[in-house]
N, C-alpha and C positions, 0 to 999 in steps of 0.2 A: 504494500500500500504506500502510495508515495503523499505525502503532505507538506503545502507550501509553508513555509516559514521565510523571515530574515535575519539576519544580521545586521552591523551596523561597525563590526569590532576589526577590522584587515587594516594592517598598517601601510602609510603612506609614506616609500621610500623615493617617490620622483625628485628630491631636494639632494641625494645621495650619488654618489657616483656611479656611473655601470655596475662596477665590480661588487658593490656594496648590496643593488637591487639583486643582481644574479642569486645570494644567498642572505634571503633573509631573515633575519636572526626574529625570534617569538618576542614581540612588546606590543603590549596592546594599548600602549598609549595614546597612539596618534591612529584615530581612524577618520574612513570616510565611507560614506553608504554605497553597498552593493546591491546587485538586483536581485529578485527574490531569490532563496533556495527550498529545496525540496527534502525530507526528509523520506530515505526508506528504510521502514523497520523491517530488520532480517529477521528469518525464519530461526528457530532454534539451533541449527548447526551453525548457524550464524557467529556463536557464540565462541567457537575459536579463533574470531578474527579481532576479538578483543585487545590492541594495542595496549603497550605499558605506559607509565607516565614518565618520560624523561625530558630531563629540563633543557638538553641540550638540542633540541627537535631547530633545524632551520630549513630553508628551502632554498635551495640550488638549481641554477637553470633558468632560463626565459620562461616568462610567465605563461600563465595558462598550459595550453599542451608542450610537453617537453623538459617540464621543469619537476624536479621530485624533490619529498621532502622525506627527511634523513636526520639522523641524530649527529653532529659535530664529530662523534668521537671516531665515528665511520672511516672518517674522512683522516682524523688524526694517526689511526692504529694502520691506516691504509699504505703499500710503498709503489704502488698499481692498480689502474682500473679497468676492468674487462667486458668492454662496452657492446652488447651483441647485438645489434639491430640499431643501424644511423636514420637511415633515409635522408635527406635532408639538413638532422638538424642535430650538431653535437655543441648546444650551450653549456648543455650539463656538463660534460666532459672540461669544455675550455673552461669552467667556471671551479669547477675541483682545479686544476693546473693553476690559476689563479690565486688558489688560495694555499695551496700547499706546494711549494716550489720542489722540484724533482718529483715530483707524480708522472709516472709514464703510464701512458694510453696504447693499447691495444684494440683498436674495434674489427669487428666481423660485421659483414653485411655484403650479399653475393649480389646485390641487386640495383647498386649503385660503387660510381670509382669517377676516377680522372675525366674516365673517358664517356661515360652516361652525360657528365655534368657539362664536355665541352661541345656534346652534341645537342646542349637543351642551348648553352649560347649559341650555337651556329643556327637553329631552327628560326630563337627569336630573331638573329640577326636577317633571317632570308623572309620573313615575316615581313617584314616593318614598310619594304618596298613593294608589297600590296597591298597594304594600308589593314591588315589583319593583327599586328601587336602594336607594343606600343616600347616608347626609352626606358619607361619607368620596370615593363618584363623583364627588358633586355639589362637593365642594370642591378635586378634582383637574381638573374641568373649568373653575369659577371661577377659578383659579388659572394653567390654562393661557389662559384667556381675557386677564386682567388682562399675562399676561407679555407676551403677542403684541402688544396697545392698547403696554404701556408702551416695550419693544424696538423696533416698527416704528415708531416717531416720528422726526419731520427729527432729525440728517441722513439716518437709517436709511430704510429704504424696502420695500416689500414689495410686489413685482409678481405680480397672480394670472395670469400668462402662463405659456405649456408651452413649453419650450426645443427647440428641433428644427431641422432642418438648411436646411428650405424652407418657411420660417412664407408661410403664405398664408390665415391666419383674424387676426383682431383681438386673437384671446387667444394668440395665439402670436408667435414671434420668435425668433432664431437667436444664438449666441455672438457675434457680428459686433454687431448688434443690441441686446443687453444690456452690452456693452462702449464703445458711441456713446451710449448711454443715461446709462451712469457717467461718461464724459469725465476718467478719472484714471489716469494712466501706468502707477506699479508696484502691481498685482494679485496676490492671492493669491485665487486658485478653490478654490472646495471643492466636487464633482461629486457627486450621487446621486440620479440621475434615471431607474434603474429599468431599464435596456438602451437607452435612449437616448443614453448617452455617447459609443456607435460614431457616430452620426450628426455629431455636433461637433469629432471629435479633428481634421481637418482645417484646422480654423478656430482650434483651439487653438493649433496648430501656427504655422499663418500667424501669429495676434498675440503671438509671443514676446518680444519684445521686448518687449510691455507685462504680460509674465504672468511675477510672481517664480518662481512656484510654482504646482502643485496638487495635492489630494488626493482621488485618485477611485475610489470604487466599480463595481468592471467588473462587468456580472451574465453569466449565461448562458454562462460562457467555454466550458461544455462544447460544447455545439449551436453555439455561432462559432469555435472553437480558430484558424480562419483569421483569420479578422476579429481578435480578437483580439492574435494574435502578431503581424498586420498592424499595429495601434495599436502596442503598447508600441516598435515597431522602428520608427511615424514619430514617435512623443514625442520618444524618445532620441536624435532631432538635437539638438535645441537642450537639451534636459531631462536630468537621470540622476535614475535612481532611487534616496530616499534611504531606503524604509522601503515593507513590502513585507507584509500582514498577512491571514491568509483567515478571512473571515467566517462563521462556522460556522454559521449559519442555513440556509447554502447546502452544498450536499453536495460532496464527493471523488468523482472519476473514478477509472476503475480503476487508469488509468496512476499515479496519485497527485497530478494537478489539481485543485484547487478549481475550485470553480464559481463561488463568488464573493470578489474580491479587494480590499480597500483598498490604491491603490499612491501612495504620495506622491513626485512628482516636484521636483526643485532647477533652477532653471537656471544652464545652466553660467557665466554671466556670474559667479554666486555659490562658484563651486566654487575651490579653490585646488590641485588634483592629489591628492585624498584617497583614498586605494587603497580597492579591494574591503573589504567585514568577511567575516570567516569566517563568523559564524551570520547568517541572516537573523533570527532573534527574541532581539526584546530583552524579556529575562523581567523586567526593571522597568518598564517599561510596557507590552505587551501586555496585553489582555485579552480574556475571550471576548466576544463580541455577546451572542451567546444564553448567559445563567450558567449558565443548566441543564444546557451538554453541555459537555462537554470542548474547549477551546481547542484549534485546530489551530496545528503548529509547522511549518515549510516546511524541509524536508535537501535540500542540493543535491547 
């Protein structure tokens, strides 16, 4: 059941520099009104998605879609981040790099490279001379050209490989795989790879020891509710959930399920006995993906 409500409490970092909005930090001091949100009360299994209360929660990344929120220490126990699914848009990644100098990036993504992004400039550029784009396309694509050449540079790295459970093509390779690849102990993952994620949690699981953290987009939870409640219940050996967020691009079940979840996981090596929080949304950093519709809030 979805029910509208608002808020009033998101802080205003526009006065702040770039780097500062990329991640930012819980103060609920400074707000300004947002548009309505929606609340869905999940169904009783619901109830392992109950986030903990920690104080260090901030938000990393460009706003709205793209951007995750994470607890600080993630980022501090981190010495690498194993980014598996770009498309587009690696804030999050340049905004960790930002804050912690020497963090090396590894991303996977078979679906985009150099060469996808200089064929989106050359299209806008054959465009414009029949009056079907425009300078403003063609300088959003130059721009995303220029970021990708400047970000995937040593020690960064950028594998056009597909992540998957039984890589048995040349362009593919498994979490096992892309973590032999890195050769660097404490890992922070960042997952969104499309329903793909079911196929890996196994392997996440196993290399815990080398994985501080991660933050992953679960899709399709509705058509897997097994599979799904399967994952978050073998994460949460080694992992808890610190933050817990639904992607509103992706629709509510009747029960009051999202279909699709960013859930960011801690591991307990990093935890100190931090109890349950009462709300799952924290209305200073949340945001919608999609601005256009109303941000969904999760009532337990």
């Amino acid at each position: 059941m979805l029910t509208p409500i608002s808020y009033a409490n998101r802080v205003d970092l526009s006065h702040r520099p770039a780097t500062a909005r990329s991640a930012k930090c819980l103060d609920y001091r400074k707000t300004y009104m947002t548009p309505p949100i929606v609340t869905a009360r999940l169904p009783a299994s619901g109830a392992r998605l109950r986030p903990l209360a920690l104080p260090d929660m901030i938000r990393v990344g460009r706003d709205h879609d793209g951007g995750y929120v994470l607890p600080r220490r993630l980022i501090d126990a981190a010495d690498a981040v194993l980014a598996l699914g770009l498309n587009d848009d690696w804030s999050f990644e340049e905004a960790l790099v930002a804050m912690k100098a020497g963090l090396i990036i590894h991303g996977y993504d078979h679906t985009v490279g150099h060469r996808s992004f200089a064929r989106e400039v050359a299209f806008a550029m054959a465009r414009l001379p029949l009056g079907k784009g425009t300078i403003s396309q063609l300088s959003e694509r130059w721009a995303t050209l220029k970021s990708y050449n400047r970000f995937f540079s040593a020690p960064n790295r950028h594998y056009a490989k597909k992540i998957t459970d039984q890589p048995d093509k040349p362009l593919e390779t498994d979490l096992n795989g892309a973590l032999q690849q890195m050769d660097i102990d404490q890992v922070l993952i960042k997952m969104d790879i499309e329903g793909s994620e079911y196929r890996i949690i196994d392997q996440l699981v196993d290399n815990a020891d080398r994985i501080v953290g991660a933050c992953i987009e679960f899709h399709d939870i509705h058509p897997f509710r097994m599979v799904f409640n399967s994952a978050i219940d073998n994460l949460c050996g080694p992992f808890s959930i610190a933050h817990a967020h639904p992607n509103n691009y992706g629709k509510v079940s009747p029960d009051g399920m999202p279909d699709v979840l960013e859930i960011t996981f801690v591991n307990r090596r990093l935890l100190c006995g931090e109890p349950f929080r009462g709300e799952v949304r924290l209305p200073a950093l949340d945001q919608a993906n999609d601005q256009r519709k109303p941000d969904i809030s999760l009532l337990m």
